[in-house]
KOLNURO-47447 format. One line per field, with one value per residue (C-alpha): residue number from 1; residue in three letters; z, y, x. Coordinates in steps of 0.05 Angstrom, whole numbers, plus 5000, padded with zeros to 4 digits. Layout:
BEGIN
k <- [NUM, ...];
r <- [ala, ...];
up <- [Z, ...];
north <- [Y, ...];
east <- [X, ...];
END
This chain:
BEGIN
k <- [1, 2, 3, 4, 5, 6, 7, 8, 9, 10, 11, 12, 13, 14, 15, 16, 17, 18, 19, 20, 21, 22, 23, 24, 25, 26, 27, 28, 29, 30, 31, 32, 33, 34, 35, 36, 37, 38, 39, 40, 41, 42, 43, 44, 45, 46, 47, 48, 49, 50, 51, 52, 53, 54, 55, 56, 57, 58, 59, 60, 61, 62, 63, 64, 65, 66, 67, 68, 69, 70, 71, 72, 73, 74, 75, 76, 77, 78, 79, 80, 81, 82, 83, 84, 85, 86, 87, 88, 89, 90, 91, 92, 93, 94, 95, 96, 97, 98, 99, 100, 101, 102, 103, 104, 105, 106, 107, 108, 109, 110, 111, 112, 113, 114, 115, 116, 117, 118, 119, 120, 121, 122, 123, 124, 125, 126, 127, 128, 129, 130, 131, 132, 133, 134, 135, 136, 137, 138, 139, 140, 141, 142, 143, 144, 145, 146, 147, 148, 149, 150, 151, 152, 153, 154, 155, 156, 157, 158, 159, 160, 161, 162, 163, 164, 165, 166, 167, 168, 169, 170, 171, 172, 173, 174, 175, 176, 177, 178, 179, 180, 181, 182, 183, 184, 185, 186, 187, 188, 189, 190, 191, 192, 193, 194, 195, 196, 197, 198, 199, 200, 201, 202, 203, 204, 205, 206, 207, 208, 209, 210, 211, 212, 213, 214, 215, 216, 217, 218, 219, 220, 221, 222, 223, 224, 225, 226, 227, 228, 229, 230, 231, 232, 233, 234, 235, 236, 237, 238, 239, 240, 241, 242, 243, 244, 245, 246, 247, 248, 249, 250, 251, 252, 253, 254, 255, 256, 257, 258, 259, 260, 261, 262, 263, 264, 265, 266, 267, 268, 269, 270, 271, 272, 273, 274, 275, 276, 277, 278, 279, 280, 281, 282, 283, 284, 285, 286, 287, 288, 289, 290, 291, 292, 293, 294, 295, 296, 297, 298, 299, 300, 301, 302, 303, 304, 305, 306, 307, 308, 309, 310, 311, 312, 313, 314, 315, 316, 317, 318, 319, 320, 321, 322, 323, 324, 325, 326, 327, 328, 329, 330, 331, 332, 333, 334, 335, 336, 337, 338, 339, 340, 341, 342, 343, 344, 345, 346, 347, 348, 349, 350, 351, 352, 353, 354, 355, 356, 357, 358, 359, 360, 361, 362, 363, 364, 365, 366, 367, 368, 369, 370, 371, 372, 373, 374, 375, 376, 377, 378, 379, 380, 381, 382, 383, 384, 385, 386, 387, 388, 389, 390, 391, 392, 393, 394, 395, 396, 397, 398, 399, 400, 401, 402, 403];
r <- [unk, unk, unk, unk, unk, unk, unk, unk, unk, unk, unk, unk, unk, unk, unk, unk, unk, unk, unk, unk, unk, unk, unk, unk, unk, unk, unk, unk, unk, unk, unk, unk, unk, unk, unk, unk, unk, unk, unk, unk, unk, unk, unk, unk, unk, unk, unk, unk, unk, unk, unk, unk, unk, unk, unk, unk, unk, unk, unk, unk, unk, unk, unk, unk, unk, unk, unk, unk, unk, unk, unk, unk, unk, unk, unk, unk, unk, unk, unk, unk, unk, unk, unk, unk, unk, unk, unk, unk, unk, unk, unk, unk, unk, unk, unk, unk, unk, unk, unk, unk, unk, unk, unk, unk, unk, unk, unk, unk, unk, unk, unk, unk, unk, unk, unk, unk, unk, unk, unk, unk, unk, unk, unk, unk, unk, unk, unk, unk, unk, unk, unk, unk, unk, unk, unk, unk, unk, unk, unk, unk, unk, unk, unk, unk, unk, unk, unk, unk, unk, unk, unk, unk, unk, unk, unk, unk, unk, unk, unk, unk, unk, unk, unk, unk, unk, unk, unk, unk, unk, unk, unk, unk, unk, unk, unk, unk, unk, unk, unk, unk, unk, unk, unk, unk, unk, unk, unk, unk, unk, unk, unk, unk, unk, unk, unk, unk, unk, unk, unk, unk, unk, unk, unk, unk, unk, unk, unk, unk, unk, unk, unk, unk, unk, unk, unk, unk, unk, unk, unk, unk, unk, unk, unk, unk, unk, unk, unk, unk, unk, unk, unk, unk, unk, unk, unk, unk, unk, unk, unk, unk, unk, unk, unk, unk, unk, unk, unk, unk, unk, unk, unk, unk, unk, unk, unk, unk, unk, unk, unk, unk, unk, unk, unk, unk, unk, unk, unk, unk, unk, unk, unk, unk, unk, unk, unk, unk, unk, unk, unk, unk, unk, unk, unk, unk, unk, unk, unk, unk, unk, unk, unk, unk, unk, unk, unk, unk, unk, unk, unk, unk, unk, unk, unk, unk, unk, unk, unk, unk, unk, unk, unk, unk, unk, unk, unk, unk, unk, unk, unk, unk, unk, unk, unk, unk, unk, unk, unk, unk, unk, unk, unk, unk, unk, unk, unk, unk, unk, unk, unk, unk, unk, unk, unk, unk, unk, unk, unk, unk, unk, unk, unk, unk, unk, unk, unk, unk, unk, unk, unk, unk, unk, unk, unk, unk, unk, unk, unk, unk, unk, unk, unk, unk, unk, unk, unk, unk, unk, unk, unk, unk, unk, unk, unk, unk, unk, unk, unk, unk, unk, unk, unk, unk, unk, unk, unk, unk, unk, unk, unk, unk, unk, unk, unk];
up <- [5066, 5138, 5186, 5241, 5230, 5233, 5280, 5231, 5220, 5293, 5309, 5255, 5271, 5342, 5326, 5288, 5336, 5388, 5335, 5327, 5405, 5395, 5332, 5371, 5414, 5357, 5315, 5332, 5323, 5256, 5235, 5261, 5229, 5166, 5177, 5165, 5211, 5198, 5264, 5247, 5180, 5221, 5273, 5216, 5179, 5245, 5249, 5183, 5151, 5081, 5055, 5076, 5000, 4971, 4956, 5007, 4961, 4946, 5025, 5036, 5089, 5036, 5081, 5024, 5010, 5072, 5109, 5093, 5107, 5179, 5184, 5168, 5206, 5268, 5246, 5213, 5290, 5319, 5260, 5184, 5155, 5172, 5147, 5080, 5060, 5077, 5027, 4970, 4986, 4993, 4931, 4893, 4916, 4912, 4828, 4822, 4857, 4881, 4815, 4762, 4711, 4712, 4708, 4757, 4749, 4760, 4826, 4860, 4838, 4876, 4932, 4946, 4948, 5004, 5027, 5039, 5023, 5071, 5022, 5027, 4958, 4936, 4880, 4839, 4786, 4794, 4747, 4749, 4713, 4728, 4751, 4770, 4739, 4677, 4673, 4601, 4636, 4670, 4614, 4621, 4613, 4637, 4589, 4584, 4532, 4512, 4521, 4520, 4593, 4604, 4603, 4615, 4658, 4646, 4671, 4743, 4786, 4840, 4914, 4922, 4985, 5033, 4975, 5024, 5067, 5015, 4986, 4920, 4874, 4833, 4769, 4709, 4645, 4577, 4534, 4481, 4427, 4421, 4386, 4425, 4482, 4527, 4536, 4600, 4627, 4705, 4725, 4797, 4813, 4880, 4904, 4922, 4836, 4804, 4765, 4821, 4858, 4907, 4908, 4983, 4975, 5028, 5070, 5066, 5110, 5119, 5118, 5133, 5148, 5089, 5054, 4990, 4954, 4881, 4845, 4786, 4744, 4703, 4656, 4712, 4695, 4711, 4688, 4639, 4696, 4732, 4673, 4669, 4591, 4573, 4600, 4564, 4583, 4523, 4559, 4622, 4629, 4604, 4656, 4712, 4691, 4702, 4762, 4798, 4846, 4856, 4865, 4909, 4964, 5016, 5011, 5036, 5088, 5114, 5127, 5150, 5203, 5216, 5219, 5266, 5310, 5312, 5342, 5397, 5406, 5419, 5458, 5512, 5503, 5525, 5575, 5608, 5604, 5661, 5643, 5714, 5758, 5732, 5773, 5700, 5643, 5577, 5545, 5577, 5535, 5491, 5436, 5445, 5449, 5386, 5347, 5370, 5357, 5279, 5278, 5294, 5255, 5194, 5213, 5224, 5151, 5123, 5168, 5141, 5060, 5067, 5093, 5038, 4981, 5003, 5016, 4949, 4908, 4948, 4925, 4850, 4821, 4783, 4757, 4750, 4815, 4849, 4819, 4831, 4905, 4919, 4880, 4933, 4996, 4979, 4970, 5042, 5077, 5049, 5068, 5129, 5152, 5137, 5175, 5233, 5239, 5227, 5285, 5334, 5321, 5334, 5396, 5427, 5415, 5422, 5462, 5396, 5357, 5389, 5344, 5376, 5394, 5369, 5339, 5302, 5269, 5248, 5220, 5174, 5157, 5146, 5101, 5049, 5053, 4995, 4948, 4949, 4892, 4865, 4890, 4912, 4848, 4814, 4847, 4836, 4767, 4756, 4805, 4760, 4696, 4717, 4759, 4693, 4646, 4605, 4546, 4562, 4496, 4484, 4546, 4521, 4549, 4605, 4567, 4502, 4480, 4454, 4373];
north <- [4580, 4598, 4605, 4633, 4721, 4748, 4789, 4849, 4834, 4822, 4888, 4926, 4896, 4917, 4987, 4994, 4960, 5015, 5071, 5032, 5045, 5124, 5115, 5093, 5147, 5200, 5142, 5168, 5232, 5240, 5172, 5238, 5294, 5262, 5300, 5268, 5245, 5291, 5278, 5203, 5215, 5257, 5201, 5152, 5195, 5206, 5134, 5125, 5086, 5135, 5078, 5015, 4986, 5022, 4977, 4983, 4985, 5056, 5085, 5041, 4993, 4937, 4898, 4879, 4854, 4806, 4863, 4909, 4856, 4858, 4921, 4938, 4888, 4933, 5001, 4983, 4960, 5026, 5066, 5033, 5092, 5119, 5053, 5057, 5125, 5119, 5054, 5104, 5126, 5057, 5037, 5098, 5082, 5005, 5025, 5074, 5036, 4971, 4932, 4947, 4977, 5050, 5072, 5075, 5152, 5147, 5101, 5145, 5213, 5187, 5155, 5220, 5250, 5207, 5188, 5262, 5302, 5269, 5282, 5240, 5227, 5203, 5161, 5178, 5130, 5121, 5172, 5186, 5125, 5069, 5002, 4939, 4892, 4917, 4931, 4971, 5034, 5049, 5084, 5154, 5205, 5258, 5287, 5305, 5354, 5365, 5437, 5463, 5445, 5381, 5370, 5402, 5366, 5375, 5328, 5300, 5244, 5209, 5174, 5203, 5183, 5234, 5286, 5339, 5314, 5288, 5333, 5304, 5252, 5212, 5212, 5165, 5212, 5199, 5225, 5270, 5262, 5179, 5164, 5099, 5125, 5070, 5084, 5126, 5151, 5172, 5236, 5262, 5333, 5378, 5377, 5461, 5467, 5520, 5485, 5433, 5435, 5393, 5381, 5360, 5306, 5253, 5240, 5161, 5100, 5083, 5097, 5168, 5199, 5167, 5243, 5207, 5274, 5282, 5325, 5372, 5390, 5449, 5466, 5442, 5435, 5386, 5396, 5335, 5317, 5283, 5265, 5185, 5188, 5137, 5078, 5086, 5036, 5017, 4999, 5016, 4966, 4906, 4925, 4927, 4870, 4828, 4872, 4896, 4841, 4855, 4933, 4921, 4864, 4927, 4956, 4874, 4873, 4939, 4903, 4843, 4879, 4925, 4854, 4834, 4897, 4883, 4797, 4840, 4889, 4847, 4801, 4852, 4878, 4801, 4784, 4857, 4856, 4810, 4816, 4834, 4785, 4737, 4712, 4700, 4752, 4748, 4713, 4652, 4643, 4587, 4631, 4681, 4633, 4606, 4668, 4680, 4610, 4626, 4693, 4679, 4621, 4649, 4711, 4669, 4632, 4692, 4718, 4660, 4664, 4721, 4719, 4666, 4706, 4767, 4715, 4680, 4751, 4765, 4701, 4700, 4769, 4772, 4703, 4671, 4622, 4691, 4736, 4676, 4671, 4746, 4742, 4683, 4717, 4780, 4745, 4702, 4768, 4808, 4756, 4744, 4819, 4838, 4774, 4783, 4859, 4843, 4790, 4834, 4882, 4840, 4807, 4880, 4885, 4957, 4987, 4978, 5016, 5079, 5125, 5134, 5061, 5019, 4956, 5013, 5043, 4981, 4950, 5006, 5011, 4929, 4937, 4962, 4898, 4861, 4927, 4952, 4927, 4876, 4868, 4801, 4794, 4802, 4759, 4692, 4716, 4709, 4655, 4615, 4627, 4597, 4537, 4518, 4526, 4579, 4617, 4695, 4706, 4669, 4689, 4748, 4821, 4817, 4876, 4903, 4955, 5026, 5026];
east <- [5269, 5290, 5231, 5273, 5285, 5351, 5382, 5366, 5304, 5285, 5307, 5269, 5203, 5219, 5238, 5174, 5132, 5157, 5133, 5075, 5055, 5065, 5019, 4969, 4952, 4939, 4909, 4839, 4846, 4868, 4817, 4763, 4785, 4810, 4879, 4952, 4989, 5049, 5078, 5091, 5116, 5180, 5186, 5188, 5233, 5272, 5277, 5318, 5255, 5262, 5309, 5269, 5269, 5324, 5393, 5441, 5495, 5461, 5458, 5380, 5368, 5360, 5312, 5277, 5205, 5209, 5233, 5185, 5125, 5156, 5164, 5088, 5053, 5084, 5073, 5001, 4970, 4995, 4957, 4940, 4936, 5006, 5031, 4983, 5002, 5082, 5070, 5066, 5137, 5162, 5130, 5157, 5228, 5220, 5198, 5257, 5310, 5292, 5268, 5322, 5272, 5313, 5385, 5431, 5447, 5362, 5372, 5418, 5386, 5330, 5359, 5403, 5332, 5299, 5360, 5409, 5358, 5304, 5244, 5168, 5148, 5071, 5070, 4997, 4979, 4911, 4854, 4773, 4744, 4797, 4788, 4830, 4784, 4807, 4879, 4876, 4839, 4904, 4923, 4937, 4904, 4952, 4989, 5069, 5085, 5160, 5183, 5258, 5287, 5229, 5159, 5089, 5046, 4958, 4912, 4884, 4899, 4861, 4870, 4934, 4958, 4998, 5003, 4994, 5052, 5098, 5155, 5148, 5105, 5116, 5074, 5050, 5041, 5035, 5082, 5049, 5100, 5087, 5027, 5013, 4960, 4972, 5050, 5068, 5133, 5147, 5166, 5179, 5147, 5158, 5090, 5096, 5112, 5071, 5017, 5003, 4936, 4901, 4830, 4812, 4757, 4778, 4718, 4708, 4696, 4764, 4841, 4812, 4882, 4914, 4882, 4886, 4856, 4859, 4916, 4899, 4958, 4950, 5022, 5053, 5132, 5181, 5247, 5286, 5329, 5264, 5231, 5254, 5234, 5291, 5245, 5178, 5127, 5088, 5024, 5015, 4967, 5007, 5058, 5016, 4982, 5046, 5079, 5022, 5020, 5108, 5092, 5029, 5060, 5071, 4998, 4979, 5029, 5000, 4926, 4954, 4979, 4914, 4893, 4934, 4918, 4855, 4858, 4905, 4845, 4796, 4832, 4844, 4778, 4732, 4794, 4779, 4695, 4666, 4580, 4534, 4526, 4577, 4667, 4688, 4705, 4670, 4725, 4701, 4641, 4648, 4630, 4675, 4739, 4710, 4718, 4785, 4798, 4782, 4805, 4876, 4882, 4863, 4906, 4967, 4956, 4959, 5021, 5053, 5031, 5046, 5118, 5130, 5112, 5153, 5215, 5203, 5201, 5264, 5295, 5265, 5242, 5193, 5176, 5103, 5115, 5123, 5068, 5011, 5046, 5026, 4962, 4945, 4972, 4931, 4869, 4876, 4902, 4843, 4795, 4816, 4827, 4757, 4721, 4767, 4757, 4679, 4678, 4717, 4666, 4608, 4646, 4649, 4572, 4547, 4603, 4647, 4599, 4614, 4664, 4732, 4730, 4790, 4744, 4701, 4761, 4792, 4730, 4723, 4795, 4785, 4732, 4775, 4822, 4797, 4783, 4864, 4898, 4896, 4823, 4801, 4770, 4831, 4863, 4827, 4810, 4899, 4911, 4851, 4894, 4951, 4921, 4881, 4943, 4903, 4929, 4914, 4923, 4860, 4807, 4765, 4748, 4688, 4661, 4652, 4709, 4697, 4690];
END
């Protein structure tokens, strides 16, 4: 492994570390009034960013997962929720084209898409009564029916990021001609189709302008030409249960950078404060220098896990060295995200507290570091059955099954 970047990647970072500072100043704004950041989505899209993970051989930048890891620790300081919810195109083009799973008449229908066609597509997986802990509730509950010309869509997804600003999603159904309920296919909808309807419940902690509202679709066509129905997944569940940690690496590299944002916050905010009466500023205080002490060397350990599992998927694929590398580097970046963006806040004391502060908005973007997939509690649960050398085969359900 080289520690050094390359040229290329040196000058993406700093490309997106200059969008990053024009993020910053509506950053705020859209945190308050739970709105997208449309703006940043055309400067991003201005920038030639569509293509980050699709193949170059197929028009992409092809800076692959390393890449990308660089490329969000910049953009995610300026605003994390910009970075989260242009994740869901990356990962939707990363599935499609990046990871060999569909055809290459699929790969270039969709990169002519982001690519010549300049369209933001959502990527909704996620339903009402799901949970990472358990992988087999993934299954879907939204139905495909065949019809002449494609498929009719009926059912409802949740927390789907930048729906109301993407041109298209992509969608996990379940095809209603196979009997097995747990096998899906993907199909890629125009978000302004007849049949498509969004719900606008987004009012949370954090990642407020990621609008992650939910979708109803109601006979909702897509036509056999976006319906990828030649790769059926058998179980959702399964699959996700040995990729999710491959498909999820750009959602980590997003907080390690809101992490990130945040030891740069803070910094400038006890180097700038000098308390009443007192020559020196506040970053003086032995306890102060302490935090930051901790803060950025925990958030450089995870920089650097980080790094190394995005190089080594690069380098490997999908192997089980590589999966229990990202299920690591997850768990240390969401760790260390939401104690750094706690201390900063308690370093700023009360003046932090206030909303349209920096530290507040972080902290409450932070605290959802360790609940994105895989959840911390995911994580050790698969790094602990590989360090141990257990048979999954053999470890049994945490809770009793449906009869």
């Amino acid at each position: 492994m080289q520690f050094s970047l390359s040229p290329e990647q040196i000058s993406l970072q700093e490309h997106c570390r200059e969008l990053a500072r024009g993020f910053a100043e509506n950053a705020a704004e859209h945190d308050r009034d739970a709105s997208p950041p449309v703006e940043n989505y055309q400067e991003i899209r201005a920038a030639g960013l569509f293509g980050l993970l699709i193949p170059k051989e197929l028009g992409g930048m092809g800076v692959g997962l390393l890449g990308h890891t660089l490329a969000m620790e910049e953009l995610a300081q300026g605003c994390a929720a910009t970075a989260m919810s242009f994740n869901m195109h990356c990962v939707a083009a990363y599935t499609l084209t990046g990871t060999g799973a569909f055809s290459d008449a699929v790969a270039q229908r969709v990169a002519t898409h982001m690519l010549t066609e300049q369209k933001l597509m959502s990527n909704l997986i996620s339903e009402a009564g799901t949970t990472n802990l358990l992988y087999s509730t993934r299954a879907s509950s939204t139905k495909a029916k065949r019809v002449e010309g494609g498929y009719l869509l009926n059912g409802r997804k949740t927390f789907a990021s930048m729906i109301g600003s993407s041109d298209s999603a992509l969608i996990c159904v379940h095809p209603e001609h196979i009997d097995n309920p747990e096998s899906v296919i993907m199909v890629v909808v125009p978000t302004d189709s007849p049949g498509l309807r969004i719900e606008h419940v987004w009012d949370t902690l954090g990642m407020r302008g990621t609008c992650s509202d939910n979708v109803v679709l109601e006979n909702c066509f897509v036509p056999a030409d976006w319906a990828f129905d030649e790769l059926v997944v058998p179980s959702i569940g399964d699959f996700l249960a040995t990729h999710e940690s491959l498909i999820n690496l750009p959602y980590t590299a997003v907080y390690l950078g809101l992490g990130l944002g945040a030891v740069e916050a803070i910094k400038n905010v006890v180097k700038g404060r000098r308390p009443k009466g007192y020559d020196q500023p506040l970053s003086y205080h032995p306890d102060i220098r302490r935090r930051i002490g901790i803060m950025t060397a925990n958030m450089e350990s995870a920089r650097w896990l980080l790094r190394y599992a995005a190089w080594l998927a690069d380098d490997e694929g999908q192997t089980e060295a590589v999966q229990t590398a990202l299920f690591r580097a997850k768990y240390i970046v969401g760790e260390a995200v939401t104690a750094a963006t706690r201390s900063a806040l308690e370093m700023s004391g009360a003046h932090g507290l206030f909303k349209g502060s920096v530290i507040e908005r972080m902290f409450r973007d932070g605290a959802t570091a360790t609940m994105m997939q895989p959840s911390s509690d995911v994580c050790l649960g698969q790094i602990s059955l590989v360090e141990l050398g257990l048979d999954r085969e053999q470890v049994q359900s945490p809770l009793l099954r449906e009869k």
